[in-house]
C-alpha positions as CSV (number, residue, x, y, z in Angstrom):
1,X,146.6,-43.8,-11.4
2,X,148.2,-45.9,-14.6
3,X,145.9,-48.5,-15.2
4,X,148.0,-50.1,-18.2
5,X,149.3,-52.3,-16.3
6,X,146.4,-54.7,-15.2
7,X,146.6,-58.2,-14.6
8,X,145.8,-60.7,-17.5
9,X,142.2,-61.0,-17.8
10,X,141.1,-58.0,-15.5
11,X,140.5,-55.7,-18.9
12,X,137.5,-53.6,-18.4
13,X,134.6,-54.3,-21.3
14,X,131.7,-51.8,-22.1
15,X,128.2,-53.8,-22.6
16,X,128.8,-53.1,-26.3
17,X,132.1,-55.1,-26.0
18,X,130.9,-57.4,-23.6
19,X,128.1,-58.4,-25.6
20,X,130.2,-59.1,-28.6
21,X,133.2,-60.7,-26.3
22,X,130.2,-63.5,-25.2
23,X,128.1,-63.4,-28.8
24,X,124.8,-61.9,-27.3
25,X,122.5,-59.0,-27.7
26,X,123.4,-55.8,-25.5
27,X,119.8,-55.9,-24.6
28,X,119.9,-59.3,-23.2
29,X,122.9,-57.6,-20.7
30,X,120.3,-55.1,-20.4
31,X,117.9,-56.7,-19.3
32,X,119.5,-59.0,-17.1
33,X,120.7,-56.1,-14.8
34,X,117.4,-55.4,-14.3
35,X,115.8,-58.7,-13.9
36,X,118.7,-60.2,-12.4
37,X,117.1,-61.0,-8.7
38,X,114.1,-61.9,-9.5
39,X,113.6,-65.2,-7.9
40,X,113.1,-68.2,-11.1
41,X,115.4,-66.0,-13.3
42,X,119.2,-67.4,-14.2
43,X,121.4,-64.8,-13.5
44,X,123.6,-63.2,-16.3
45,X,127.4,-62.4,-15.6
46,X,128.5,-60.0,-13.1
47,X,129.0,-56.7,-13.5
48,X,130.4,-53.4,-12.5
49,X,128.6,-50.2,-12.3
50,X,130.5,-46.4,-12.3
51,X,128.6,-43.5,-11.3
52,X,124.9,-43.4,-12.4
53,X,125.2,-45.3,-16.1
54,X,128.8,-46.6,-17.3
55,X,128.4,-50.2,-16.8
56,X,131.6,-52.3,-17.2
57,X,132.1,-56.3,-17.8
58,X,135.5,-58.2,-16.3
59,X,136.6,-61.1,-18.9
60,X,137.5,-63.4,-16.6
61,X,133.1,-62.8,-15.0
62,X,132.2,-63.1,-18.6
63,X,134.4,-66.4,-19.3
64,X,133.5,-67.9,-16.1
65,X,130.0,-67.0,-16.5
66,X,130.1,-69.0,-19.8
67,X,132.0,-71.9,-18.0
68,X,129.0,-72.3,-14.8
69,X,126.7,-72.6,-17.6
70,X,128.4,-75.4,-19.6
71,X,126.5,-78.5,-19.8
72,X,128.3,-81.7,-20.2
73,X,126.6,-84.9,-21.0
74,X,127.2,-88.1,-20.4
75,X,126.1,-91.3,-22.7
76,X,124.5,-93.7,-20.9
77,X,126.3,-96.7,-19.9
């Protein structure tokens, strides 16, 4: 299987990376796996999981993560 030719965007992060890539703790990644259904709690970006512990990040999750929890606001008329 080549794998160097993957579509723009579809590169593979570690948590260390991904955490970096977005400019927050590994730990918060961490923890959001784990917490991530709990009903009341935001959910972090999506993930992928291979085998029992590599845990992977997409780019395009991360930056569209980042994107669904842009606030715009508005001044008032």
């Amino acid at each position: 299987m080549n794998i160097t030719h993957q579509p723009k965007g579809s590169e593979l992060l570690t948590e260390k990376e991904a955490a970096q890539y977005i400019r927050m703790s590994q730990s918060f990644l961490a923890k959001d796996r784990m917490n991530g259904y709990r009903s009341g709690h935001k959910q972090g970006p999506e993930f992928i999981k291979i085998g029992m512990r590599n845990i992977r990040y997409r780019k395009e999750d991360l930056d569209s993560w980042i994107m669904s929890n842009r606030i715009v606001r508005e001044l008032p008329k």
